[in-house]
C-alpha positions in Angstrom: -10.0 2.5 -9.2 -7.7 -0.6 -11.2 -11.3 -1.3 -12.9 -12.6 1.6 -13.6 -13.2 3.4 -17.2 -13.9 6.8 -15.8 -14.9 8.5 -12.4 -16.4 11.5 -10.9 -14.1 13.4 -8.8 -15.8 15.0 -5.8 -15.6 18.0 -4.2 -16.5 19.7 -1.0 -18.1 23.3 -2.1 -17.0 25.3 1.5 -13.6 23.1 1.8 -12.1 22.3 -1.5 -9.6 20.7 -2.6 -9.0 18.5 1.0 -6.3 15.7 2.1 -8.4 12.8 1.0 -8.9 14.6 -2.6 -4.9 14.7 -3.1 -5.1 10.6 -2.3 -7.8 9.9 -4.6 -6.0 12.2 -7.8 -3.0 10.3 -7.1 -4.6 6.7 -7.9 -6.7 8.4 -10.8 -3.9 9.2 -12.4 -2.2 6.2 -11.6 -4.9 4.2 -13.3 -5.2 7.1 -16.3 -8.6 6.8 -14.9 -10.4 10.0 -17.0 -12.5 12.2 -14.7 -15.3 15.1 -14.3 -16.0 16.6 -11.1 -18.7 17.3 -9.0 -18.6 20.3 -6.5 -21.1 19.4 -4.1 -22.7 21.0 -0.6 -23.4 24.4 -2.5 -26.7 25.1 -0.2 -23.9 25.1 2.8 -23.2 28.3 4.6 -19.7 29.6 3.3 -19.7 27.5 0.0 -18.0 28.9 -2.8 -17.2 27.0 -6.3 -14.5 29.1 -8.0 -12.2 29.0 -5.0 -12.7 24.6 -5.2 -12.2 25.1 -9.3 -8.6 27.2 -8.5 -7.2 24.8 -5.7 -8.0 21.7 -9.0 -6.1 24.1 -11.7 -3.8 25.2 -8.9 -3.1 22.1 -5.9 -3.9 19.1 -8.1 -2.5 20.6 -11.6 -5.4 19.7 -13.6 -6.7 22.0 -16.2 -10.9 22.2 -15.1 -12.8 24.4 -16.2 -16.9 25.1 -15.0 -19.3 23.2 -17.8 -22.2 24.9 -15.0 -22.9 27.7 -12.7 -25.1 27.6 -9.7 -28.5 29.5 -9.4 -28.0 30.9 -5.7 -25.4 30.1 -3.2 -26.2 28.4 0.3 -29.5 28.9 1.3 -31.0 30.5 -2.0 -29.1 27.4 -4.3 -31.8 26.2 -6.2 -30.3 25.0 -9.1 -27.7 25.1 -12.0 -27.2 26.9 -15.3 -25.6 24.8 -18.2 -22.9 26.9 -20.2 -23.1 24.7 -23.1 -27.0 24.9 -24.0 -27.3 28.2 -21.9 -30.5 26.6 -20.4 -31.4 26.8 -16.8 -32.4 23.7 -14.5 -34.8 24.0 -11.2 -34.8 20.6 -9.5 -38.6 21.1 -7.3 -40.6 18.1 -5.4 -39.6 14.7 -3.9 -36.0 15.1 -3.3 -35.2 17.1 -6.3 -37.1 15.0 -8.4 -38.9 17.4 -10.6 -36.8 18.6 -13.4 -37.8 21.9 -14.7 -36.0 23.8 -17.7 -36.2 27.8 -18.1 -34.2 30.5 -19.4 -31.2 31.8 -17.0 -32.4 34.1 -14.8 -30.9 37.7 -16.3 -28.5 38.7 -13.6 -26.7 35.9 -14.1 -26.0 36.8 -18.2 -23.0 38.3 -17.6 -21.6 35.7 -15.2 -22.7 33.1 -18.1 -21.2 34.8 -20.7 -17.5 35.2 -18.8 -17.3 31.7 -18.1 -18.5 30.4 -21.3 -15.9 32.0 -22.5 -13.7 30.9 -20.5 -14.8 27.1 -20.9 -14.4 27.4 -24.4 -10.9 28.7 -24.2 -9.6 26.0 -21.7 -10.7 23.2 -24.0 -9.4 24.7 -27.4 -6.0 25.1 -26.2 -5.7 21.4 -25.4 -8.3 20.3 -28.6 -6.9 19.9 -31.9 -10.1 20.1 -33.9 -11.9 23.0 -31.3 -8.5 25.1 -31.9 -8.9 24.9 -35.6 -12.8 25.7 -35.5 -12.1 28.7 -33.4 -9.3 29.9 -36.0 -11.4 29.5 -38.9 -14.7 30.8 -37.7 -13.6 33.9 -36.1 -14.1 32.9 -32.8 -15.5 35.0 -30.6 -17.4 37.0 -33.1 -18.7 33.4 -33.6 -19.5 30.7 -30.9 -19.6 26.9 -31.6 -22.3 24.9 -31.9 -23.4 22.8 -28.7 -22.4 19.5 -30.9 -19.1 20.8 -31.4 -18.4 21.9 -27.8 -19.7 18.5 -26.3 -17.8 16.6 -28.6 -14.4 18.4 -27.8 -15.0 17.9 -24.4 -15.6 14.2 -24.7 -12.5 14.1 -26.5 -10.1 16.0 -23.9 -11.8 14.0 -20.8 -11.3 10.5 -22.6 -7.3 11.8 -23.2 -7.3 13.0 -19.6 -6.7 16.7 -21.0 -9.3 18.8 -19.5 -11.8 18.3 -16.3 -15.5 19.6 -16.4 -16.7 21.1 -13.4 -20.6 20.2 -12.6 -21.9 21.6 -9.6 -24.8 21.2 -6.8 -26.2 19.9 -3.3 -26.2 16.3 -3.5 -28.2 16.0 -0.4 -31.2 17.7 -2.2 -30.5 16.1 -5.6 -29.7 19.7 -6.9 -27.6 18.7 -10.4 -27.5 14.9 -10.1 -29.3 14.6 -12.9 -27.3 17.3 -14.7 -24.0 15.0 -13.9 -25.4 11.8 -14.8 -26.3 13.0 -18.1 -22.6 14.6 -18.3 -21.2 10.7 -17.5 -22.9 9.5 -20.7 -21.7 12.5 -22.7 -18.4 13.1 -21.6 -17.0 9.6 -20.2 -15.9 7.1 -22.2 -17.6 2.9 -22.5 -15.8 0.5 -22.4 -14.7 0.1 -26.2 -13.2 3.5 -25.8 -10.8 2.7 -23.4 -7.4 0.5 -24.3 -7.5 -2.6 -21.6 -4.4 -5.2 -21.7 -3.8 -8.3 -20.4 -0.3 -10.5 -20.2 -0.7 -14.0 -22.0 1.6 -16.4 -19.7 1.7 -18.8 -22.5 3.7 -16.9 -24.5 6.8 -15.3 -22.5 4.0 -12.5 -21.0 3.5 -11.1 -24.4 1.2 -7.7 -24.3 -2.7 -8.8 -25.6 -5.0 -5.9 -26.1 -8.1 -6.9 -25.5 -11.5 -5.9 -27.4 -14.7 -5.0 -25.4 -16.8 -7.9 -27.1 -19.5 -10.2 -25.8 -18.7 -13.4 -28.4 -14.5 -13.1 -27.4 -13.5 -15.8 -24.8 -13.7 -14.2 -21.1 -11.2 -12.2 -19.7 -12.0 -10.8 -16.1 -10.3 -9.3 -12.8 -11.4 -10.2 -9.2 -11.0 -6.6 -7.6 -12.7 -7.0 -4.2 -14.2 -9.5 -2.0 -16.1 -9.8 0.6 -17.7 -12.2 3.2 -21.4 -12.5 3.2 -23.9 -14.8 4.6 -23.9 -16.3 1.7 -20.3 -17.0 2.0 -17.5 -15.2 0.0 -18.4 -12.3 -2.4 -16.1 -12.0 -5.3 -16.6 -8.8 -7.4 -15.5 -9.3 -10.9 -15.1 -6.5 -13.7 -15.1 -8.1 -16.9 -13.1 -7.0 -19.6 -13.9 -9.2 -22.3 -16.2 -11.7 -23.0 -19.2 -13.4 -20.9 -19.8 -15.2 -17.6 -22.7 -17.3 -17.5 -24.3 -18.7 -14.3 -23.0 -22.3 -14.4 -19.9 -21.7 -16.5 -16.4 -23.6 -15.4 -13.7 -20.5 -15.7 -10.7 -20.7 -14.6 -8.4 -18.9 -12.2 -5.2 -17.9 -14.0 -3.1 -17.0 -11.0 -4.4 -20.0 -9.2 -4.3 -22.4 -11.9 -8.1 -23.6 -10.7 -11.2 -24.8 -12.3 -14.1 -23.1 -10.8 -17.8 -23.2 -11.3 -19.9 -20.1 -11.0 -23.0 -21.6 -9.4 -24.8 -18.0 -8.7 -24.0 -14.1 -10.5 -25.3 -11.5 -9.2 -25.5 -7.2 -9.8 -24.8 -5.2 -6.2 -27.3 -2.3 -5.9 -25.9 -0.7 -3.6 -26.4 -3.5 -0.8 -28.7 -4.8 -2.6 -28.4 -7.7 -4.9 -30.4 -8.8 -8.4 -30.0 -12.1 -9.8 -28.6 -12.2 -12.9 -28.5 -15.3 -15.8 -25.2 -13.7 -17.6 -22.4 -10.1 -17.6 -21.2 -9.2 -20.6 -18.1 -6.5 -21.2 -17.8 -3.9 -19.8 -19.8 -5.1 -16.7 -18.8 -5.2 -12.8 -20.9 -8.7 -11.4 -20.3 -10.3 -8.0 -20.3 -14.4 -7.9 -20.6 -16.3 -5.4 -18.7 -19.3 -4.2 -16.0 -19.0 -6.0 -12.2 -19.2 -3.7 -10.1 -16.6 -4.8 -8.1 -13.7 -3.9 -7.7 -9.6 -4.5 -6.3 -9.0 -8.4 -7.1 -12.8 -9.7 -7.5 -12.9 -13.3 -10.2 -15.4 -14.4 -10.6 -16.8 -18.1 -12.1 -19.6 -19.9 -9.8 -22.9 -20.1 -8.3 -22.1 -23.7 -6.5 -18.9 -22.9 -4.0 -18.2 -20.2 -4.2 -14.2 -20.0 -3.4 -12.6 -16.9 -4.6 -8.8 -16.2 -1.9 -6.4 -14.6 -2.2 -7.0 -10.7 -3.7 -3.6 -8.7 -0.7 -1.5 -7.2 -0.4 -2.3 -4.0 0.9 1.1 -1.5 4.1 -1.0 1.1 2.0 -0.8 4.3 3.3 2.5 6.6 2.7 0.4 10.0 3.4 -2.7 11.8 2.1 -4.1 15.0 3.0 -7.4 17.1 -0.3 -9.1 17.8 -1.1 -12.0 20.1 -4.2 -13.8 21.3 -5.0 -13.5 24.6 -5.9 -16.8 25.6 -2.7 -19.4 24.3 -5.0 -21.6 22.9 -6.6 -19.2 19.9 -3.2 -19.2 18.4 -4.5 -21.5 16.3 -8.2 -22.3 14.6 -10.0 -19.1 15.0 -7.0 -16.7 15.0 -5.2 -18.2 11.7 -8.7 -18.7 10.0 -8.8 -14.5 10.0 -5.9 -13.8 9.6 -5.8 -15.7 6.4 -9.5 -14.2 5.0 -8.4 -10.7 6.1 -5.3 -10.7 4.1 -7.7 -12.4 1.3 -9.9 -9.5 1.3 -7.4 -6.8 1.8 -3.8 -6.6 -0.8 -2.9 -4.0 2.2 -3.3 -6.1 4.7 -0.1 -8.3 5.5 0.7 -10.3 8.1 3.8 -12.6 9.1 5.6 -14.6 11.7 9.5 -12.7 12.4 11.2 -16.0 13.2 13.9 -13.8 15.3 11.4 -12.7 18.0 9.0 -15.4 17.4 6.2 -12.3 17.3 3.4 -12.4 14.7 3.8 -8.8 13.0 0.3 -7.3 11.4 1.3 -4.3 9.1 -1.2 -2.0 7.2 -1.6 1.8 6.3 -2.5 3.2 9.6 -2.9 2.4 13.2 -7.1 2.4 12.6 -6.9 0.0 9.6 -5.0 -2.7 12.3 -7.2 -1.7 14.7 -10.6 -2.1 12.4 -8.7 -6.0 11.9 -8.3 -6.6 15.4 -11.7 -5.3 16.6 -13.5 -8.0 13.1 -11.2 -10.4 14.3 -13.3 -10.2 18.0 -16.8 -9.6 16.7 -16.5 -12.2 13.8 -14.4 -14.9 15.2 -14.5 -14.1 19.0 -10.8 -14.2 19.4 -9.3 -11.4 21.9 -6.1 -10.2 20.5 -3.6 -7.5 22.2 -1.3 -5.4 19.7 1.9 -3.7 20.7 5.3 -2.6 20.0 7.1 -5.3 17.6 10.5 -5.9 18.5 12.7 -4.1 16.5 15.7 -6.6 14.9 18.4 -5.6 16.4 22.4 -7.2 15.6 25.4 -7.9 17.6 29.1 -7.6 16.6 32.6 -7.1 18.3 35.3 -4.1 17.9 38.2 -5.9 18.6 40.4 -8.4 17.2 40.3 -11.5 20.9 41.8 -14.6 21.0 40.5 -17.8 23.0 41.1 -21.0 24.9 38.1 -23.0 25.4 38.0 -26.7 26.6 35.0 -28.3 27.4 35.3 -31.3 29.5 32.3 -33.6 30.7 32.4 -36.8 32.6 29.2 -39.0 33.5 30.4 -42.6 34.0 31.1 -43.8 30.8 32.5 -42.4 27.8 32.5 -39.0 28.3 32.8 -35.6 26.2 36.3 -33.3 25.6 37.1 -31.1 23.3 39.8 -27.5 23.2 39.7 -25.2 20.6 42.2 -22.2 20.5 42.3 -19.5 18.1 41.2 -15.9 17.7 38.0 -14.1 16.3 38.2 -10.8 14.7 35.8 -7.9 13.1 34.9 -8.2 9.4 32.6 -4.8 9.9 29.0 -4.0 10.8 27.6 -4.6 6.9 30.1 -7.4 6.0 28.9 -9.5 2.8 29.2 -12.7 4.1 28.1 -11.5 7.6 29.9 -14.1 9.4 33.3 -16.5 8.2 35.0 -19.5 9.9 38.5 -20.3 8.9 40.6 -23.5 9.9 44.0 -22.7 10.0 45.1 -25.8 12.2 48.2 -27.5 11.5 49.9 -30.7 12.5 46.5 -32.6 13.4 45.8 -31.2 16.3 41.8 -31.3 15.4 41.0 -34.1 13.2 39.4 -32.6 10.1 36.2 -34.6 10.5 35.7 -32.8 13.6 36.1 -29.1 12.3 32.7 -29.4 10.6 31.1 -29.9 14.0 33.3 -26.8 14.6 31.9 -24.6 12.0 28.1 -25.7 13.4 28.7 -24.8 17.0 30.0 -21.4 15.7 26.8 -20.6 13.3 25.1 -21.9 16.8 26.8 -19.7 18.6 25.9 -16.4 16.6 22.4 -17.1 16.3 21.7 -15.9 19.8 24.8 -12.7 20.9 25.5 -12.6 24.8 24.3 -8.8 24.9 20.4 -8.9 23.8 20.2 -12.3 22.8 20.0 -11.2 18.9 21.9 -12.3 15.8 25.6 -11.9 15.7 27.4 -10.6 12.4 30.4 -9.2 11.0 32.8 -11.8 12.7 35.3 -14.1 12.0 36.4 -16.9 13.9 40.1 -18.2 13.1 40.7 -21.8 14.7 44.7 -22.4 15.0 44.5 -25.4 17.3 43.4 -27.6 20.0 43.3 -30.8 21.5 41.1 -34.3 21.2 41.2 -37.5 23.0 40.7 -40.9 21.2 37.7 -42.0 23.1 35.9 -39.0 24.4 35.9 -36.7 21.7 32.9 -36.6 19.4 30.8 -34.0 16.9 29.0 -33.2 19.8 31.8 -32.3 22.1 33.3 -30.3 19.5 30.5 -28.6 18.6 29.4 -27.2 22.1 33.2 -26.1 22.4 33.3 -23.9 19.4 29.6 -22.7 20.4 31.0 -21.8 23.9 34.6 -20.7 22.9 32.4 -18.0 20.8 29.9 -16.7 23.5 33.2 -16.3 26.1 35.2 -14.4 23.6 32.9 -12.0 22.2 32.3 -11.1 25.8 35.5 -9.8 26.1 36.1 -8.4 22.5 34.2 -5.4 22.9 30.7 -6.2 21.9 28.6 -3.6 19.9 24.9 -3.9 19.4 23.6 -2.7 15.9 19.9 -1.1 15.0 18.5 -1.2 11.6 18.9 2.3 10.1 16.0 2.7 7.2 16.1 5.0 4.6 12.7 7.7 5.3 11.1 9.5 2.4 8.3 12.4 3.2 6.7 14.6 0.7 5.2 16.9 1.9 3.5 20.7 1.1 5.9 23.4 1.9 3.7 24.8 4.5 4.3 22.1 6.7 7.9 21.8 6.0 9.0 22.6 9.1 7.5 20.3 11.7 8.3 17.8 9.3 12.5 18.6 9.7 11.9 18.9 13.7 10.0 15.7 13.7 12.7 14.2 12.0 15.4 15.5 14.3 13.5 14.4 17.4 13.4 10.6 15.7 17.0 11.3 15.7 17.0 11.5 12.0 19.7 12.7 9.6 18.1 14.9 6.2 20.4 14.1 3.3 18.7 15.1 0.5 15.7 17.9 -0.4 14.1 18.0 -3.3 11.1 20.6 -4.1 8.7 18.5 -6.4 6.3 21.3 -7.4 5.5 25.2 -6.5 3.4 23.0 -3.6 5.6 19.6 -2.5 8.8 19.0 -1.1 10.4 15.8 -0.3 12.8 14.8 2.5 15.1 12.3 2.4 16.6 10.9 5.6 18.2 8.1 7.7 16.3 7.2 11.0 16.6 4.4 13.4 13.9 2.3 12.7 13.5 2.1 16.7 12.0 5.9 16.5 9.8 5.0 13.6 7.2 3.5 15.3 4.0 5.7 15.5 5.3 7.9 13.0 2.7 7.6 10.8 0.1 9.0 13.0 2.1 11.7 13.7 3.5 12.9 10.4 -0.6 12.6 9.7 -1.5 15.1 13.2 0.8 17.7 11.7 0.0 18.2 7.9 -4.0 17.5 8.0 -3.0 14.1 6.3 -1.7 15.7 3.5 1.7 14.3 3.7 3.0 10.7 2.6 6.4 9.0 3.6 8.0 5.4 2.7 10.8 3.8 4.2 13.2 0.9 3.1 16.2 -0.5 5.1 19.6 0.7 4.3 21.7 -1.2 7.3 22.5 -1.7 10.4 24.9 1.1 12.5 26.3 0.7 16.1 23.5 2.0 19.2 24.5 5.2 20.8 26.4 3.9 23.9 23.9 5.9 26.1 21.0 3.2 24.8 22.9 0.3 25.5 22.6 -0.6 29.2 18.6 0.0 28.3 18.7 -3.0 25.3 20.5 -5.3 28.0 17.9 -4.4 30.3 14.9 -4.9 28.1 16.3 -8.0 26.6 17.4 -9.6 29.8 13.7 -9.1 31.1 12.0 -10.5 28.1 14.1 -13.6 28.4 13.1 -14.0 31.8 9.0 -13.9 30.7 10.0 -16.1 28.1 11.2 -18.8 30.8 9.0 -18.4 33.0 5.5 -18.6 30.6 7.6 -21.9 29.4 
C-alpha cells in the first residue's frame, strides 16, 4: 500500500463490508491511497449490491456512490449498465471475453434514472466545479454532459472525496473490463500524485519529487523475496531511471550496488527488462537489501519515508530442537525472515536467555516456524516466553555477614554490617548503595568491591531467581584483616550479606502490568469487558470513537496476555484491534506466589541438569 498511487477496494457482493475490508481502509487511508471499488461475486446466490454500497457510506465512512448497475442478480447476472453513458455491456464467449454494447434493457430505466441521480448528487456536493454547473444549468431539468461527470469524478477520487462503485462476477469476467477502463479514467498517474522524500544531507529537509525519467533516481525497496535466482527486491520508483548495469546506491545502507538483472513480475511470471522509468514497480535481482530501503544514484542522499510498521500483537519463545542448529541454519532464517518481513521481529531476552519471535498472530509465527523447517531443515519448538518478572522487599532488615575461607595459604575474610531498606516497586534509580562507615572500619578501596557484590547480588532475587529492584543497601561497618582480606572477599560478602537479608525482609515478587488498548464495534462490547475481567484486567477509561467503535482502555498483567490475540480475534469475527505498552511493575497476588517459586525452582533445576 506505502507505493501505491491508487487502488481498487474489493467487495464481497453476498457479505459486504467484512473484517479484512476494515484492515485494508485503514492502511488506504493511512497512505491517502485514492480508491474505487469493485463489488464482486454478483452471480452468487444471496448477492445484493446496495446493502455492500450502505455498509461503505455507513461502516467505513466513505461517501460511494454506484457509477454501474448490474443486468440480473445471481444466476441471471449477465452484465452491467454504465450510469454515466447510459449504455449497457454483455460480456459473452471465452471467459467474458466478448464485449458487446446495447441499449439498457427497459425495466431497468427507472432504476437507471434513480441512481443517476443519485451519483450525480453525491459528487456535486463534494465538487466545486459539478456544484456550480448544477446551479447554473438548472440541474435536474438539465443533466451534465458525460465529460463533465467523468471529469468531476476524477477529481473527488484523486482528493479521496468520493468512491465509485463498479460492479460484477470476477470469476466470469462480468465488468472487468468496465473497471479497468474506470482505473484509467478515474485514478490518478503518477505525476498526479505529490511523492516526498527526506534529503539527509541537509538536516532531513522535505524534497518533493517530480515524476520525470531525465531527474536522478529516487526509488523504495518495498518487498522482497527469495527466489531461485537468489533474492528478489521489488522496487517502486519514484523518480528517475534504473538501468540494467547501473551502480545505485542504498541510502539507508550507505552501499554501492550494481543492478546486474531488472525484471517486470507478471504475476509469477517474469519479463526481462533493459530499463523502469517513473512511475514503475521493477524487481532486481542481486541486490542485498532490506524492507523500506531507499535507493538513489551517488550524487543525492534522499531518503523515502519508511512503511508504517503495526508493533507485533504476539510473542513466542522458540528453540531448535537439536542444540546444535542454534547456530548456522537457525540464525541464517531468522535473519532473512526478518529481511523479508518489517513485522517479523526476533530477539534474544538476556534475563531468561530465551530467543522471543514476535509477529501479528499465532499463524504468521507459525507460517515462520513451519519455512524455517521446509527451507532450512531446522526443527524448532515455540512456547510460552517467560514473562520478566522483579523482586523487591517490604521491610526495612538489618545484617551481619562475615565470610570467612581458609585453604592453606592466604585465605579470604571479610564482615559487612548494615541495613537494607525499600525505595518502592517503580523507584528511579531502581537500586542504591550507600557507605555510611566510619572510623575505617572498611578500607575505602574495598567498598567498591562492595558496591559490585551488591549489583551481583540483585541480578539473580532468592524467590524466582529474577532481577531485584527498589532496594537500598546501607553499609555502617565491618571488619578486615591485613593479610586475608581482598576485592574478592569483600565482594562475595556484600553479594551474600544481600541474598541472606532479603530473605528475611519480606520479599515481594513483581509482574509487569501493561497498559491494553481494544477498539472494538459496540456489538461486541461486551465479551470484550468479560474477557478483560477474566485476564484480571482493570477498565480505566471508555471512549466511543464513532456511532460503530469503542475503545477500552485497561491495565492487565502481562502474564494473562498471552493468547489474547486469538481470542479477542474468536469473539469479534476479527474485527477488533488492541495494542499494549508496559506501564510497570505491581506486587503478585499472594495466592500466585508459592506457584512462581515453584515454576522457577523447577526451571533452575532443567537448567543444571541440561548443563
Amino acid at each position: 500500500m506505502r507505493v501505491l498511487d491508487g487502488a481498487v477496494l474489493v467487495i464481497c457482493g453476498v457479505g459486504g463490508v467484512q473484517s479484512q475490508t476494515f484492515t485494508v481502509d485503514r492502511q488506504m487511508r493511512r497512505y491517502s491511497v485514492p480508491r474505487l471499488a469493485f463489488i464482486n461475486k454478483l452471480d452468487r446466490a444471496g448477492a445484493d449490491p446496495w446493502t455492500a454500497i450502505t455498509q461503505l457510506r455507513d461502516k467505513l465512512a466513505l461517501n460511494a456512490a454506484a457509477v454501474q448497475i448490474p443486468i440480473g442478480l445471481e444466476s441471471d447476472h449477465s452484465g452491467v449498465v454504465d450510469l454515466i453513458t447510459r449504455k449497457a455491456y454483455a460480456f459473452e464467449g471465452f471467459k467474458g471475453s466478448k464485449l458487446t454494447e446495447s441499449e439498457p434493457p427497459a425495466n431497468l430505466k427507472s432504476t437507471i434514472d434513480e441512481k443517476r441521480q443519485e451519483l450525480i448528487e453525491r459528487v456535486g456536493n463534494v465538487d466545486e466545479q459539478l456544484g456550480e454547473w448544477m446551479i447554473e444549468n438548472d440541474y435536474p431539468n438539465n443533466e451534465p454532459s458525460v465529460e463533465v461527470l467523468k471529469a468531476a469524478i476524477r477529481r473527488c477520487v484523486i482528493s479521496r472525496k468520493f468512491v465509485p462503485v463498479f460492479m460484477g462476477a470476477a470469476f466470469k469476467n462480468i465488468g472487468v473490463q468496465a473497471l479497468l477502463d474506470g482505473v484509467i479514467d478515474y485514478l490518478p498517474n503518477p505525476k498526479e500524485v505529490v511523492n516526498t522524500a527526506l534529503d539527509l544531507a541537509n538536516k532531513e529537509k522535505v524534497v518533493t519529487l517530480v515524476s520525470e525519467p531525465h531527474l536522478p533516481l529516487v526509488g523504495l525497496a518495498f518487498k522482497l523475496e527469495e527466489g531461485r535466482f537468489g533474492q528478489l527486491t521489488y522496487m517502486r520508483i519514484y523518480q528517475g531511471t534504473v538501468k540494467r548495469g547501473d551502480n545505485v546506491k542504498n541510502v539507508n545502507l550507505d552501499r554501492t550496488v550494481k543492478v546486474p538483472r531488472l525484471v517486470k513480475m507478471h504475476a509469477n511470471e517474469m519479463e526481462e527488462i533493459q530499463e523502469a522509468g517513473p512511475g514503475e514497480i521493477c524487481a532486481l535481482f542481486g541486490v542485498e537489501c532490506y524492507s523500506g530501503n531507499t535507493f538513489t544514484v551517488g550524487s543525492t542522499k534522499l531518503a523515502m519515508t519508511s512503511m508504517h510498521v503495526p508493533a507485533p500483537v504476539i510473542s513466542l519463545s522458540l528453540t531448535p530442537t537439536k542444540k546444535g542448529d542454534s547456530t548456522g541454519n537457525f540464525g541464517k532464517a531468522l535473519n532473512r525472515f526478518q529481511k523479508e518481513d518489517p513485522t517479523f521481529r526476533v530477539k534474544q531476552d538476556l534475563e531468561s536467555n530465551q530467543m522471543i519471535i514476535s509477529g501479528m498472530g499465532e499463524l504468521h509465527l507459525a507460517i515462520y516456524v513451519e519455512r524455517m523447517k521446509r527451507e532450512y531443515g531446522v526443527e524448532a519448538v515455540t512456547g510460552k516466553p517467560l514473562v520478566a518478572y522483579r523482586e523487591t522487599i517490604a521491610n526495612v532488615t538489618s545484617f551481619d555477614y562475615t565470610h570467612k575461607k581458609q585453604s592453606g595459604g592466604a585465605g579470604q575474610y571479610a564482615r559487612i554490617t548494615g541495613q537494607i531498606e525499600p525505595l518502592g516497586e517503580n523507584a528511579d534509580p531502581p537500586l542504591e548503595f550507600e557507605d555510611a562507615t566510619v572510623g575505617g572500619s572498611i578500607p575505602p578501596h574495598f567498598m567498591e568491591a562492595c558496591r559490585k557484590g551488591f549489583l551481583e547480588g540483585c541480578e539473580k532475587g532468592p524467590m524466582v531467581g529474577q532481577t531485584v529492584v527498589g532496594l537500598r543497601m546501607v553499609v555502617k561497618g565491618g571488619d578486615h584483616h591485613p593479610v586475608d582480606s581482598s576485592d574478592l572477599a569483600f565482594k562475595i560478602c556484600s553479594a551474600n550479606a544481600l541474598k541472606d537479608a532479603i530473605k528475611r525482609a519480606k520479599p515481594i515478587i513483581l509482574e509487569p502490568i501493561m497498559t491494553v488498548e481494544v477498539q472494538v464495534p459496540m456489538e461486541f462490547q461486551g465479551s470484550i469487558v468479560s474477557q478483560l475481567a477474566k485476564r484480571k484486567g482493570i477498565i480505566y477509561e471508555t471512549v466511543q470513537n464513532s456511532s460503530e467503535f469503542v475503545t477500552f482502555t485497561a491495565h492487565v498483567p502481562l502474564a494473562n496476555m498471552f493468547g489474547y490475540s486469538t481470542e479477542l480475534r474468536s469473539a469479534t469475527q476479527g474485527k477488533a484491534e488492541f495494542s499494549m505498552e508496559y506501564k510497570d511493575h505491581q506486587p503478585v497476588p499472594q495466592s500466585q506466589v508459592p506457584g512462581l517459586v515453584e515454576e522457577a525452582a523447577k526451571r533452575r533445576a532443567e537448567e543444571a541438569k541440561n548443563k
